[in-house]
PDB file of N, CA, C, O and CB in Angstrom:
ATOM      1  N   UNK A   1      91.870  52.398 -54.143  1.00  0.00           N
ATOM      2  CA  UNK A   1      90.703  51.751 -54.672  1.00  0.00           C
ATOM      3  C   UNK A   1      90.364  50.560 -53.774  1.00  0.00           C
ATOM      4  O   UNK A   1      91.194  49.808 -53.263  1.00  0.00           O
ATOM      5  CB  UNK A   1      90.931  51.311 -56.141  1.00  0.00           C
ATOM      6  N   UNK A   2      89.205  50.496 -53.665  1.00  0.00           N
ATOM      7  CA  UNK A   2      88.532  49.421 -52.478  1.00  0.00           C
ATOM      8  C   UNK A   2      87.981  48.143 -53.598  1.00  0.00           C
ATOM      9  O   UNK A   2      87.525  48.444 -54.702  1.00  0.00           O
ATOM     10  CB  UNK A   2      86.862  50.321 -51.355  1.00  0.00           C
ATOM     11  N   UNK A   3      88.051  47.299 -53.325  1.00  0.00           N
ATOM     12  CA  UNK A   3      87.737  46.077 -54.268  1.00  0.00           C
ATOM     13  C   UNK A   3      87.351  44.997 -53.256  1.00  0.00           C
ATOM     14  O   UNK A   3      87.891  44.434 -52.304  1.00  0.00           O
ATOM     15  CB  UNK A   3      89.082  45.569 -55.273  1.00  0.00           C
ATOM     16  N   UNK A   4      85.739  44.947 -54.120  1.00  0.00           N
ATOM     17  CA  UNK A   4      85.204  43.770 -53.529  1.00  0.00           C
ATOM     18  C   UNK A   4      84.424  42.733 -53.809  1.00  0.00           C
ATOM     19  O   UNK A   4      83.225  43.006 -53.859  1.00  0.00           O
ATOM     20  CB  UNK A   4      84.774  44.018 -52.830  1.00  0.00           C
ATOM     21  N   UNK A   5      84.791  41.383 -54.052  1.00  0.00           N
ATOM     22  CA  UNK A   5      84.306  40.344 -54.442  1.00  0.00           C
ATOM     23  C   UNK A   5      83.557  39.268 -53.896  1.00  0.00           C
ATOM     24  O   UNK A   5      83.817  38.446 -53.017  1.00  0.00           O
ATOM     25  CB  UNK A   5      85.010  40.011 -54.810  1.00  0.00           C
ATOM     26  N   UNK A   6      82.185  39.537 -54.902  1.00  0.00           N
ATOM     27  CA  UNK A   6      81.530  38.357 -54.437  1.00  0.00           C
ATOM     28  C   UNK A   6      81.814  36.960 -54.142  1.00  0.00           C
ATOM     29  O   UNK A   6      82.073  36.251 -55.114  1.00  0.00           O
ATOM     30  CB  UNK A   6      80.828  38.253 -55.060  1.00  0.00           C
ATOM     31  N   UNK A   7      81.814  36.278 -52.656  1.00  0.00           N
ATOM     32  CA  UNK A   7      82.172  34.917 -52.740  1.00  0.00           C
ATOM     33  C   UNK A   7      81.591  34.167 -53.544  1.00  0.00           C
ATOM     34  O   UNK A   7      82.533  33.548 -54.040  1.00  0.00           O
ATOM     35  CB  UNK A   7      82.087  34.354 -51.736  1.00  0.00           C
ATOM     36  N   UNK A   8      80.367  33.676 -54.169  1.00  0.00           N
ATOM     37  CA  UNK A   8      80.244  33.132 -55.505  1.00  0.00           C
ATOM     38  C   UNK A   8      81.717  33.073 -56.373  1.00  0.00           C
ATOM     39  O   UNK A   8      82.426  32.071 -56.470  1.00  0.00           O
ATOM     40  CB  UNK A   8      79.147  34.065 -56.265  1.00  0.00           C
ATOM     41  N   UNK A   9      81.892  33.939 -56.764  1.00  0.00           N
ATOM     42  CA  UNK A   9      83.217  34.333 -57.778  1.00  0.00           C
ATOM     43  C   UNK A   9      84.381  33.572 -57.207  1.00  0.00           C
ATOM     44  O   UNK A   9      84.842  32.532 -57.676  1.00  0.00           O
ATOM     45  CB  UNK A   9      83.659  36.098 -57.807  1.00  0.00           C
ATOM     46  N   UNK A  10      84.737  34.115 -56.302  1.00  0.00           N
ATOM     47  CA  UNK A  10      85.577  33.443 -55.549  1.00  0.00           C
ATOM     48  C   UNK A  10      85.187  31.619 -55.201  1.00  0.00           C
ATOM     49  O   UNK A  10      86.211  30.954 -55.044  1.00  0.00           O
ATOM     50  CB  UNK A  10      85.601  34.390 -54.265  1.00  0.00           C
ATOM     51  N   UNK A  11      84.320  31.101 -55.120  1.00  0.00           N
ATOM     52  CA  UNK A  11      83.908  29.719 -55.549  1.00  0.00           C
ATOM     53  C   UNK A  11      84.007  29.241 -56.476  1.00  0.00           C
ATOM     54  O   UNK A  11      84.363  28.066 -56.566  1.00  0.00           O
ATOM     55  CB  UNK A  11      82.993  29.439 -55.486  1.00  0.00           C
ATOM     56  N   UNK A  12      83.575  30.391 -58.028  1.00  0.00           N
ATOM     57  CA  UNK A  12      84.012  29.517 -59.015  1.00  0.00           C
ATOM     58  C   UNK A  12      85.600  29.526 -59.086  1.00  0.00           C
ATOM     59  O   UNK A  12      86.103  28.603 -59.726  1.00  0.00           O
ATOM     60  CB  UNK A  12      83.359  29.911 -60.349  1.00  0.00           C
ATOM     61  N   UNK A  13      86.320  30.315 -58.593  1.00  0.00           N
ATOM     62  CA  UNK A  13      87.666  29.997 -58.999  1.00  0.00           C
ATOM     63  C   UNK A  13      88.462  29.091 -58.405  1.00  0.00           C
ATOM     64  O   UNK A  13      89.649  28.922 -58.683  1.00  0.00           O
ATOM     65  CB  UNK A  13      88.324  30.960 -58.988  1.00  0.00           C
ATOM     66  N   UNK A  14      87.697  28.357 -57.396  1.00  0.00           N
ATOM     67  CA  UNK A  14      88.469  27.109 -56.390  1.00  0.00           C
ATOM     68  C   UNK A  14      87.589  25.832 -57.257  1.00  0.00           C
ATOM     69  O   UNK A  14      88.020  24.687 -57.122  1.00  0.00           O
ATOM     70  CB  UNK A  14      88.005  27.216 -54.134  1.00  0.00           C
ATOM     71  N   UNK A  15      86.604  26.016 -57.965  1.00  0.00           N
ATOM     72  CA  UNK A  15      85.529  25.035 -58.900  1.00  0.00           C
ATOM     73  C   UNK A  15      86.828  24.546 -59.871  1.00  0.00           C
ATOM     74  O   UNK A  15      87.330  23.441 -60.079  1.00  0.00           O
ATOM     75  CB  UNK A  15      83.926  26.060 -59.954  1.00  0.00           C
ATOM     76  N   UNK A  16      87.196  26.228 -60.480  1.00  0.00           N
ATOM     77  CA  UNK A  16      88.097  25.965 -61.874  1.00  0.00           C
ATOM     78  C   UNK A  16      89.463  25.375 -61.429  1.00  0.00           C
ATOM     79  O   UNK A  16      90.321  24.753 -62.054  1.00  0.00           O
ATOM     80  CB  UNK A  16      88.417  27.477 -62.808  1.00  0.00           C
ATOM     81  N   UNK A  17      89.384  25.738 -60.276  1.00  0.00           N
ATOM     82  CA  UNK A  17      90.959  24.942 -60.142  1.00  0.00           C
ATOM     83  C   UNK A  17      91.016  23.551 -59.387  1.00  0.00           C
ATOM     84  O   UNK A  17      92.006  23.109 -58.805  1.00  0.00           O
ATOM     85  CB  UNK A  17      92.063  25.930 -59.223  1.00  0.00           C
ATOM     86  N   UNK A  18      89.780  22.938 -59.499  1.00  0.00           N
ATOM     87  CA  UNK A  18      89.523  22.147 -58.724  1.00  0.00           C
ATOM     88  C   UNK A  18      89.505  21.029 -60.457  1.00  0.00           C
ATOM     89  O   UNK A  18      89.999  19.914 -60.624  1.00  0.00           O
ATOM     90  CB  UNK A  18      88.084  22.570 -57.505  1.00  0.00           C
ATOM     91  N   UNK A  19      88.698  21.956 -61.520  1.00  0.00           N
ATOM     92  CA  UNK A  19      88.313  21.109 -62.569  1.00  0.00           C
ATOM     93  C   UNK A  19      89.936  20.957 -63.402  1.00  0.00           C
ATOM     94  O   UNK A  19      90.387  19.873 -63.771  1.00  0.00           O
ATOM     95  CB  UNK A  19      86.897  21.889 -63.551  1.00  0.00           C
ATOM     96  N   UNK A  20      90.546  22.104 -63.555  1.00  0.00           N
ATOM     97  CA  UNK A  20      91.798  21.256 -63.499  1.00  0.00           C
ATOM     98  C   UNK A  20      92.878  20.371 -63.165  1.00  0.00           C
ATOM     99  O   UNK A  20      93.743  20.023 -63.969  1.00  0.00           O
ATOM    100  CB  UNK A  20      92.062  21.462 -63.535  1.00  0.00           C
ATOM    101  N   UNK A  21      92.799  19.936 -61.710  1.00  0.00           N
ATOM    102  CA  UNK A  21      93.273  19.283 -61.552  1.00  0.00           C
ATOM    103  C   UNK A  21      92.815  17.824 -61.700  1.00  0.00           C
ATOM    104  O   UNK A  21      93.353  16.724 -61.577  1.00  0.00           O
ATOM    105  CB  UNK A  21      93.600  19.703 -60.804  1.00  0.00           C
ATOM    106  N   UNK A  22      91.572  18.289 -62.021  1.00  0.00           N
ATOM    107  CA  UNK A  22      90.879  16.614 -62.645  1.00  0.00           C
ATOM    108  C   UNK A  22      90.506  16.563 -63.944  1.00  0.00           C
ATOM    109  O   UNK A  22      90.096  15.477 -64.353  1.00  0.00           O
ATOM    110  CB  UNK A  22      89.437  16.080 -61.953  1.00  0.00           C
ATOM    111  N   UNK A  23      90.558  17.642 -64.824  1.00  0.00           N
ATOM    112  CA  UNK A  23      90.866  17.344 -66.464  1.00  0.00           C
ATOM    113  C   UNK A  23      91.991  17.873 -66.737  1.00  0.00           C
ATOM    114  O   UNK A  23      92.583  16.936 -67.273  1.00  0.00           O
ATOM    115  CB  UNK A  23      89.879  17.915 -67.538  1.00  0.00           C
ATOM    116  N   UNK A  24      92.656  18.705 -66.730  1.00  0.00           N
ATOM    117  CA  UNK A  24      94.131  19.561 -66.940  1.00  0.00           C
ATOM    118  C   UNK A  24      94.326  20.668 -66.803  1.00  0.00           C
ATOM    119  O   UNK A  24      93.620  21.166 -65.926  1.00  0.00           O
ATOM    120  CB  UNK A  24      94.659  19.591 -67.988  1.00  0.00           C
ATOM    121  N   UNK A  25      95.241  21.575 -67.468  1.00  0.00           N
ATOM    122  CA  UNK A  25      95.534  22.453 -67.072  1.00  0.00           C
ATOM    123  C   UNK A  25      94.956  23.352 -68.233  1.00  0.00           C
ATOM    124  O   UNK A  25      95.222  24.552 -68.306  1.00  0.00           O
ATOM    125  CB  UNK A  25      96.815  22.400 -66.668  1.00  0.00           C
ATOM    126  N   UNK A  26      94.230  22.760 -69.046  1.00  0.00           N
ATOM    127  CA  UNK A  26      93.537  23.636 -69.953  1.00  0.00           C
ATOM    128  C   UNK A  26      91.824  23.350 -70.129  1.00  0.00           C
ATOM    129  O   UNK A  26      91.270  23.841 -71.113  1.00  0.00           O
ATOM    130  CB  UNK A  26      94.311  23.454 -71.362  1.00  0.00           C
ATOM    131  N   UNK A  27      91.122  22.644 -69.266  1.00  0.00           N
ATOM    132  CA  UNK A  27      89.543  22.795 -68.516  1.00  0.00           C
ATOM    133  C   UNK A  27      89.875  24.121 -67.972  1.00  0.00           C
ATOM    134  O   UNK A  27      90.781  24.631 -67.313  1.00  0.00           O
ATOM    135  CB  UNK A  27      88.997  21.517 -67.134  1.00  0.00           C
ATOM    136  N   UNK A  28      88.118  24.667 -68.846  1.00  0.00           N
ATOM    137  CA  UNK A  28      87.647  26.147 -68.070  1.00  0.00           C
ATOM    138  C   UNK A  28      86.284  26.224 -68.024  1.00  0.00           C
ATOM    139  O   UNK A  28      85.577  25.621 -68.831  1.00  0.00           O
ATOM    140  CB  UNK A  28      88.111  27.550 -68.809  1.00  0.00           C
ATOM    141  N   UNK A  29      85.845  26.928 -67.134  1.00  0.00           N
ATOM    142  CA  UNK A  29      84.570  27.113 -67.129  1.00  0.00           C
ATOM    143  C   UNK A  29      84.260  28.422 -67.596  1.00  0.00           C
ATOM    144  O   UNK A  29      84.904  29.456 -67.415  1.00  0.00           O
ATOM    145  CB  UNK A  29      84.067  26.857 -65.935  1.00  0.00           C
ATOM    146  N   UNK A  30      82.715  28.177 -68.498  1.00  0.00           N
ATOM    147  CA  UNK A  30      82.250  29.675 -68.674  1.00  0.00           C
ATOM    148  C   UNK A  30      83.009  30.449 -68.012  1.00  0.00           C
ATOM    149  O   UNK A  30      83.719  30.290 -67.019  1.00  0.00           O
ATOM    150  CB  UNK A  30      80.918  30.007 -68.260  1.00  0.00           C
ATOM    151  N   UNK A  31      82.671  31.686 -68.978  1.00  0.00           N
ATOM    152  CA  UNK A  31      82.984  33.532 -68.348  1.00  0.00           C
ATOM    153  C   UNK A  31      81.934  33.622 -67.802  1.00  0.00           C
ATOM    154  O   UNK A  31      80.975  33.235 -68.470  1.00  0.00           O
ATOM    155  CB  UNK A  31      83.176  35.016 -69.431  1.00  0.00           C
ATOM    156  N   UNK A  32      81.644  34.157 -66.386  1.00  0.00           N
ATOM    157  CA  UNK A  32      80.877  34.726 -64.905  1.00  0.00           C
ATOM    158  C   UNK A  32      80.172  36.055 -65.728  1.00  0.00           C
ATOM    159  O   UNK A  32      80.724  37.014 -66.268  1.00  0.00           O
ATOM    160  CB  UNK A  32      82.243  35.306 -63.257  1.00  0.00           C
ATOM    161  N   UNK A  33      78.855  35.742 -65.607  1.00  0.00           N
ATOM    162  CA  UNK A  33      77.995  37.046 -65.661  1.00  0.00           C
ATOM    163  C   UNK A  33      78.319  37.990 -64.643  1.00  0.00           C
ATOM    164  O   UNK A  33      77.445  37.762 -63.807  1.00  0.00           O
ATOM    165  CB  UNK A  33      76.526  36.776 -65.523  1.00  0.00           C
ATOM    166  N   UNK A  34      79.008  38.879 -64.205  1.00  0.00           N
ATOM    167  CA  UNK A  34      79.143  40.023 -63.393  1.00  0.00           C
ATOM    168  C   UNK A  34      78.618  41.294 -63.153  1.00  0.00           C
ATOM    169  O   UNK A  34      77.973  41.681 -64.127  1.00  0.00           O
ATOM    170  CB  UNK A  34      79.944  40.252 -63.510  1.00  0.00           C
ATOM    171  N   UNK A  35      78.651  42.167 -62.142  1.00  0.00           N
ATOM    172  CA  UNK A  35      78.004  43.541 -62.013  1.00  0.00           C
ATOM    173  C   UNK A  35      79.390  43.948 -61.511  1.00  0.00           C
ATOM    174  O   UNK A  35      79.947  43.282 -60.638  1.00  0.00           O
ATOM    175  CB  UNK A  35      76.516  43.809 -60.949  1.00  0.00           C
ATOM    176  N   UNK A  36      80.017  45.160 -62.114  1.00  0.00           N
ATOM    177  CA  UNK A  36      81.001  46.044 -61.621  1.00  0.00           C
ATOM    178  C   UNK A  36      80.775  47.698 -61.548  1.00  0.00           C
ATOM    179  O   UNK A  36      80.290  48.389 -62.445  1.00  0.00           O
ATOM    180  CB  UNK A  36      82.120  45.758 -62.447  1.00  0.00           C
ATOM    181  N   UNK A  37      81.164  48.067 -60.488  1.00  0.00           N
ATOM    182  CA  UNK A  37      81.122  49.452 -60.809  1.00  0.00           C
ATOM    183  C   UNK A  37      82.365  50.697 -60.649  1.00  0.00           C
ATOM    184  O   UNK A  37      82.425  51.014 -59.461  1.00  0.00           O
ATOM    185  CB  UNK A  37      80.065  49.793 -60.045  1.00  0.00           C
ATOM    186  N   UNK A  38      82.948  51.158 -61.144  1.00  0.00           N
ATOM    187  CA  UNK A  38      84.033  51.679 -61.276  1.00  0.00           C
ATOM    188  C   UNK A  38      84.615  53.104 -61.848  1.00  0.00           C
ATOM    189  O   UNK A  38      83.696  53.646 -62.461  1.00  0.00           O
ATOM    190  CB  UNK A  38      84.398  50.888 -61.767  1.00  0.00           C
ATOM    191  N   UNK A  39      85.371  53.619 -61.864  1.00  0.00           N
ATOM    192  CA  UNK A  39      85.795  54.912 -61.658  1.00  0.00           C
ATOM    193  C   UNK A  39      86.633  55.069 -62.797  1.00  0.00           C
ATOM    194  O   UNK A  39      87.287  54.110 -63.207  1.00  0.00           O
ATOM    195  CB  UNK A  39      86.459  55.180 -60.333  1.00  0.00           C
ATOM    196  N   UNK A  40      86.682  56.290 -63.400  1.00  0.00           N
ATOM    197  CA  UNK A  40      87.582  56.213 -64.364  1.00  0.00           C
ATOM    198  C   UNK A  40      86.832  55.721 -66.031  1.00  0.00           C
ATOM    199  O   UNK A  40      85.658  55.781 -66.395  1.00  0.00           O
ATOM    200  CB  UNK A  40      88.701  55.140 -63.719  1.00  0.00           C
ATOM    201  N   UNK A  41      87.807  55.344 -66.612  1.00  0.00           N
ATOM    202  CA  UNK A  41      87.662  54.856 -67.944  1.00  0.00           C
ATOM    203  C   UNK A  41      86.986  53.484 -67.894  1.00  0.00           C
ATOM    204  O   UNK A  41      87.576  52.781 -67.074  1.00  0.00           O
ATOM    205  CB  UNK A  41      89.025  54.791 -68.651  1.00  0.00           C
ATOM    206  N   UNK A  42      85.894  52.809 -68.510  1.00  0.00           N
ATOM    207  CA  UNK A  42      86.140  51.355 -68.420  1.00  0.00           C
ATOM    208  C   UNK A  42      86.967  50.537 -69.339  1.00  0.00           C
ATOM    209  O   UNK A  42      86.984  49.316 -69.182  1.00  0.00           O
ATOM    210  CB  UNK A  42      85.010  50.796 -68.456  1.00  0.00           C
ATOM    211  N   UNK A  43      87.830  51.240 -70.524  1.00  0.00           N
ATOM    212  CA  UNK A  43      88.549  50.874 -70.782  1.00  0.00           C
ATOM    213  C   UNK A  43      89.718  49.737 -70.236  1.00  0.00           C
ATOM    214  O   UNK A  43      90.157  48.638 -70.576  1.00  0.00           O
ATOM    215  CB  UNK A  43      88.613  51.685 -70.998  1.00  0.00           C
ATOM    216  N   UNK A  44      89.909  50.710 -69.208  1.00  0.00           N
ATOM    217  CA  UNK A  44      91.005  50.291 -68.127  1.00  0.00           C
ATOM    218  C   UNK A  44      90.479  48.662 -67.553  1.00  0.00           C
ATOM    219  O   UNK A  44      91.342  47.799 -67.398  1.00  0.00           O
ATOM    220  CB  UNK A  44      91.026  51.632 -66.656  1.00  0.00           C
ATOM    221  N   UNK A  45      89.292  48.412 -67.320  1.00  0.00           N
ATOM    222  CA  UNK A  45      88.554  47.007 -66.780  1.00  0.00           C
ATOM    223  C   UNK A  45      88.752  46.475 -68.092  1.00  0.00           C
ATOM    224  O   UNK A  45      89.574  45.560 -68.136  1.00  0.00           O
ATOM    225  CB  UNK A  45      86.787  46.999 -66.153  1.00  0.00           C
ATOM    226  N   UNK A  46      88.134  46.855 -69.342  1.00  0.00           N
ATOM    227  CA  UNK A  46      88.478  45.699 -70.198  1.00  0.00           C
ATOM    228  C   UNK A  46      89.523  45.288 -70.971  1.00  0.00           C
ATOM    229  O   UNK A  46      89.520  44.381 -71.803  1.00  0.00           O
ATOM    230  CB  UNK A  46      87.793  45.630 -70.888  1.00  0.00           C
ATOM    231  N   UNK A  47      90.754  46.280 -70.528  1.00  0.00           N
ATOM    232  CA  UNK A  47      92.096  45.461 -70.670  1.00  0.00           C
ATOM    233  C   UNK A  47      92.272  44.730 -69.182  1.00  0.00           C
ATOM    234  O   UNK A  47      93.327  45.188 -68.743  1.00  0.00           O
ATOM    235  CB  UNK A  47      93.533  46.569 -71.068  1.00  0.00           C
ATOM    236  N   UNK A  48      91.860  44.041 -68.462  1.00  0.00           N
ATOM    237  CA  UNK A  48      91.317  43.349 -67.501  1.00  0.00           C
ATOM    238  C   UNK A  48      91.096  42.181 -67.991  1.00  0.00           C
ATOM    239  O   UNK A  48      91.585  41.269 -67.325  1.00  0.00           O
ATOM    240  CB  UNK A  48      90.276  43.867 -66.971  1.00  0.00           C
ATOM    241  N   UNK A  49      90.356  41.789 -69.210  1.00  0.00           N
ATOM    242  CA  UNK A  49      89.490  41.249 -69.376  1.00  0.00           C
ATOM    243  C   UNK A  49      87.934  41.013 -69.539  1.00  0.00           C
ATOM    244  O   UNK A  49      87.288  40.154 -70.141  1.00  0.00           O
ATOM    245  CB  UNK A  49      89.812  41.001 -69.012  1.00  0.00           C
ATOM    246  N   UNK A  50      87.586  42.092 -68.779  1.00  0.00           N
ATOM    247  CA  UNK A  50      86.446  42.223 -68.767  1.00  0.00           C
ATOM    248  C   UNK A  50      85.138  42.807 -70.076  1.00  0.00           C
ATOM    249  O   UNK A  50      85.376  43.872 -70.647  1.00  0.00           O
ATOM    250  CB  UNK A  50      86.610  42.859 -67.764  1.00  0.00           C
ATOM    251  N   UNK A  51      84.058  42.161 -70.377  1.00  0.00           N
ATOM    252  CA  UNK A  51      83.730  42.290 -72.029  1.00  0.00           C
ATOM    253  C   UNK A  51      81.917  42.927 -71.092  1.00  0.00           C
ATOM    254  O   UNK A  51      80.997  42.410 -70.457  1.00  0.00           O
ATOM    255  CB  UNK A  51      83.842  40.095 -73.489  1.00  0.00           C
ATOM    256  N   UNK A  52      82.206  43.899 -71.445  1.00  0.00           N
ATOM    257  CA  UNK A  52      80.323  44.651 -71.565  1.00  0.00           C
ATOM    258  C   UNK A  52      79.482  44.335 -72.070  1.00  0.00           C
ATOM    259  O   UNK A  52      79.724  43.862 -73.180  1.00  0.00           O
ATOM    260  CB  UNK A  52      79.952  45.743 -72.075  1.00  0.00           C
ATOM    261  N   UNK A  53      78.449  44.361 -71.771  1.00  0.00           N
ATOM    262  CA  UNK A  53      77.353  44.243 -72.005  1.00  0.00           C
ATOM    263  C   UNK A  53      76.438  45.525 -71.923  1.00  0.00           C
ATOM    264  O   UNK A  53      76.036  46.001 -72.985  1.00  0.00           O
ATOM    265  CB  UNK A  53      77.056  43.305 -71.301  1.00  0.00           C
ATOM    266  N   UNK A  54      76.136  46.028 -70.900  1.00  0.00           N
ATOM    267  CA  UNK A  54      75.624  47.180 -70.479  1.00  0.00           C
ATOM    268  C   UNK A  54      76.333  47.809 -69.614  1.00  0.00           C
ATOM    269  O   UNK A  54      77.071  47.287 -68.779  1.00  0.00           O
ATOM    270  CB  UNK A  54      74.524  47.062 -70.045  1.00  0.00           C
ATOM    271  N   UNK A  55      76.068  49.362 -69.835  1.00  0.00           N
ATOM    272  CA  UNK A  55      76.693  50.366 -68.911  1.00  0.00           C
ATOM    273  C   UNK A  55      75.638  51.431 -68.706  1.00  0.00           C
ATOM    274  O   UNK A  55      74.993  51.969 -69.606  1.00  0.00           O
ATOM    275  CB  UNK A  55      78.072  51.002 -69.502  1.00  0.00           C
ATOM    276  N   UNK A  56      75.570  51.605 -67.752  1.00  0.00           N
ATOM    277  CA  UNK A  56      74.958  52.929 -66.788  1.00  0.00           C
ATOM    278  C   UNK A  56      75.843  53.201 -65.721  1.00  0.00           C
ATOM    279  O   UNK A  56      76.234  52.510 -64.780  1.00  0.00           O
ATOM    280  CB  UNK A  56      73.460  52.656 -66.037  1.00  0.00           C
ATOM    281  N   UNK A  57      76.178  54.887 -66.234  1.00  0.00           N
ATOM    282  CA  UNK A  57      77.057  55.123 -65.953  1.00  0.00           C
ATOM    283  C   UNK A  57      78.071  54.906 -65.070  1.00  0.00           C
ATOM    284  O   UNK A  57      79.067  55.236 -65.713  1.00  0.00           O
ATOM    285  CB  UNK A  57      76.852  55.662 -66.019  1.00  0.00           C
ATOM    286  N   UNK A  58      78.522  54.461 -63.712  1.00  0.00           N
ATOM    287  CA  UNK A  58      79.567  54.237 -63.761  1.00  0.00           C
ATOM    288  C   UNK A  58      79.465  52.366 -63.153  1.00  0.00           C
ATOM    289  O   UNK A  58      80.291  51.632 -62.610  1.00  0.00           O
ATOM    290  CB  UNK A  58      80.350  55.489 -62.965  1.00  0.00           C
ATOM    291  N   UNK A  59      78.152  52.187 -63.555  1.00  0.00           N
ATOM    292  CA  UNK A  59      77.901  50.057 -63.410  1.00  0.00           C
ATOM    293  C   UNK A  59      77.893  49.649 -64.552  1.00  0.00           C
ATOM    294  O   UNK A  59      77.525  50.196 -65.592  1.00  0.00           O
ATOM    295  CB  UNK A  59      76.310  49.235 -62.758  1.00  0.00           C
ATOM    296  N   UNK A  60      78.265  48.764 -64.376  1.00  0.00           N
ATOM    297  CA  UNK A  60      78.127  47.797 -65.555  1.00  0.00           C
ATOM    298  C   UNK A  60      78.089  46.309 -65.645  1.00  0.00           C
ATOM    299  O   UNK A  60      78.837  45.565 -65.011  1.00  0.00           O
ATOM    300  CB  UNK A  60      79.041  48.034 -66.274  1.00  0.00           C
ATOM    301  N   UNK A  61      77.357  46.009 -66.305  1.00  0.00           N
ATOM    302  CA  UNK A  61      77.299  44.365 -66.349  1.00  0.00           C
ATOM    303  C   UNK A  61      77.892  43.561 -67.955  1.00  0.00           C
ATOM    304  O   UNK A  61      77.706  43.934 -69.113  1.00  0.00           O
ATOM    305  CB  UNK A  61      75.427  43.934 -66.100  1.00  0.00           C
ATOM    306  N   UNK A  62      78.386  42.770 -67.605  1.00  0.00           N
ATOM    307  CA  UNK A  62      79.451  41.875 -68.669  1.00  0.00           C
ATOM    308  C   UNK A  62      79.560  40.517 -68.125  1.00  0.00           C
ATOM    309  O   UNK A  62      78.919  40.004 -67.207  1.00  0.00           O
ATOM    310  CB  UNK A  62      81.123  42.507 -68.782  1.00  0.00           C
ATOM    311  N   UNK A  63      80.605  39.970 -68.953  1.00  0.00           N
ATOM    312  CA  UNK A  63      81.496  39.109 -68.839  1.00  0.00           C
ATOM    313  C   UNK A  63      82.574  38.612 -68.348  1.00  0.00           C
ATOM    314  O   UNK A  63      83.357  39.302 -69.001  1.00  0.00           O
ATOM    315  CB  UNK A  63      81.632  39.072 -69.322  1.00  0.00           C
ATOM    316  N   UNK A  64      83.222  37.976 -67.730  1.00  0.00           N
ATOM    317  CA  UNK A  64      84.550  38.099 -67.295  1.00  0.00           C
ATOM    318  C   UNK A  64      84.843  36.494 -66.993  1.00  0.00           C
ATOM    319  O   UNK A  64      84.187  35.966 -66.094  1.00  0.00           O
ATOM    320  CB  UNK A  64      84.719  39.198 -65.948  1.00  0.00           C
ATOM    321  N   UNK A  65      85.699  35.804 -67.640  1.00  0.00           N
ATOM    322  CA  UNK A  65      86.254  34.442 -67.478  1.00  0.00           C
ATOM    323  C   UNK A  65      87.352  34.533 -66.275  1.00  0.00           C
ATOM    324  O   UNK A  65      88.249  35.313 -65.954  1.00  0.00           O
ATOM    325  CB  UNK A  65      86.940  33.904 -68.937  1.00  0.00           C
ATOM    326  N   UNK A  66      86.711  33.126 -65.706  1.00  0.00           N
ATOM    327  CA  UNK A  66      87.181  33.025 -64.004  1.00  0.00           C
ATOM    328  C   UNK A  66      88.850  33.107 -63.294  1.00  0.00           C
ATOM    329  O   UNK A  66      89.254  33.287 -62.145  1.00  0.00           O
ATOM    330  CB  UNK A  66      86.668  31.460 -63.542  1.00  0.00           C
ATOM    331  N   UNK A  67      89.677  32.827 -64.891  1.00  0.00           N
ATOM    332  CA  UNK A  67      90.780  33.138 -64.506  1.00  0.00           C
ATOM    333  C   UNK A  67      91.588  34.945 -64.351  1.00  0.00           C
ATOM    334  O   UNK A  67      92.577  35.453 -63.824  1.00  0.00           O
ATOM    335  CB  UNK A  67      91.347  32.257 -65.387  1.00  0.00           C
ATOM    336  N   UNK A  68      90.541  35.317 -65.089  1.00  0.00           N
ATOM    337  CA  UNK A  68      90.975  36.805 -65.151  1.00  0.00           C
ATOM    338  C   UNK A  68      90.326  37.601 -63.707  1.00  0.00           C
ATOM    339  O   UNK A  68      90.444  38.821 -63.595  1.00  0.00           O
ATOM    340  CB  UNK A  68      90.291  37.562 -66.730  1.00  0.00           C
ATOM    341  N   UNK A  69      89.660  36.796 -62.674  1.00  0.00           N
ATOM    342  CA  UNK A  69      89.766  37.369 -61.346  1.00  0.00           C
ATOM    343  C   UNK A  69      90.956  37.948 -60.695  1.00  0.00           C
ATOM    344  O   UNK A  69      91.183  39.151 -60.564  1.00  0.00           O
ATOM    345  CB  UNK A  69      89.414  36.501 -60.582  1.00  0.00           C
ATOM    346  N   UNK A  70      91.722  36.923 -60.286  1.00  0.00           N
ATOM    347  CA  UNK A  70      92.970  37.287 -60.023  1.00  0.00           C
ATOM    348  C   UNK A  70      93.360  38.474 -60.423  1.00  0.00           C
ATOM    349  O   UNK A  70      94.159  39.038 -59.674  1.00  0.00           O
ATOM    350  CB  UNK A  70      93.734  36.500 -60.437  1.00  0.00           C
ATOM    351  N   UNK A  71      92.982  39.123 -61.548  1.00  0.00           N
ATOM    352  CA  UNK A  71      93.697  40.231 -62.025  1.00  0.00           C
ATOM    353  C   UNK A  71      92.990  41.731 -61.326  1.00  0.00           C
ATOM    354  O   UNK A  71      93.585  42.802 -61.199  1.00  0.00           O
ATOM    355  CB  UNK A  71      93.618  40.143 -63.754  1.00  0.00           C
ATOM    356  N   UNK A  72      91.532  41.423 -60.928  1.00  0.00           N
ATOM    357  CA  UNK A  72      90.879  42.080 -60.712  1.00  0.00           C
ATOM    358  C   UNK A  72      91.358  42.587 -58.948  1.00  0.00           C
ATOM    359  O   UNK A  72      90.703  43.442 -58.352  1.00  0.00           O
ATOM    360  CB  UNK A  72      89.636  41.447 -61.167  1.00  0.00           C
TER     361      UNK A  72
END
């Protein structure tokens, strides 16, 4: 599987870890409006984390809070 992330995304997650180290370790920012598209079940993405909104067929646009990148 090929995986590829928008640098935006990747900005907010140096933002969020930037805002913790100047409020704590429990400052977060919004969940990231996203576009994913993927293979398989989307099940599998939203034990990820990831929360839908819309799907056509295999895109979809949701939710996804900035720490659950990493997982992606």
């Amino acid at each position: 599987m090929t995986a590829s992330v928008d640098p935006r995304l990747l900005h907010l997650r140096e933002k969020q870890r930037q805002l913790r180290e100047a409020q704590g370790p429990d400052a977060t920012l919004p969940p990231a409006l996203v576009i994913v598209t993927f293979n398989g079940d989307l099940a599998a993405i939203e034990a990820l984390g990831f929360r839908p909104s819309t799907v056509l067929g295999k895109i979809a646009t949701g939710w996804l809070s900035v720490d659950a990148l990493d997982k992606f």
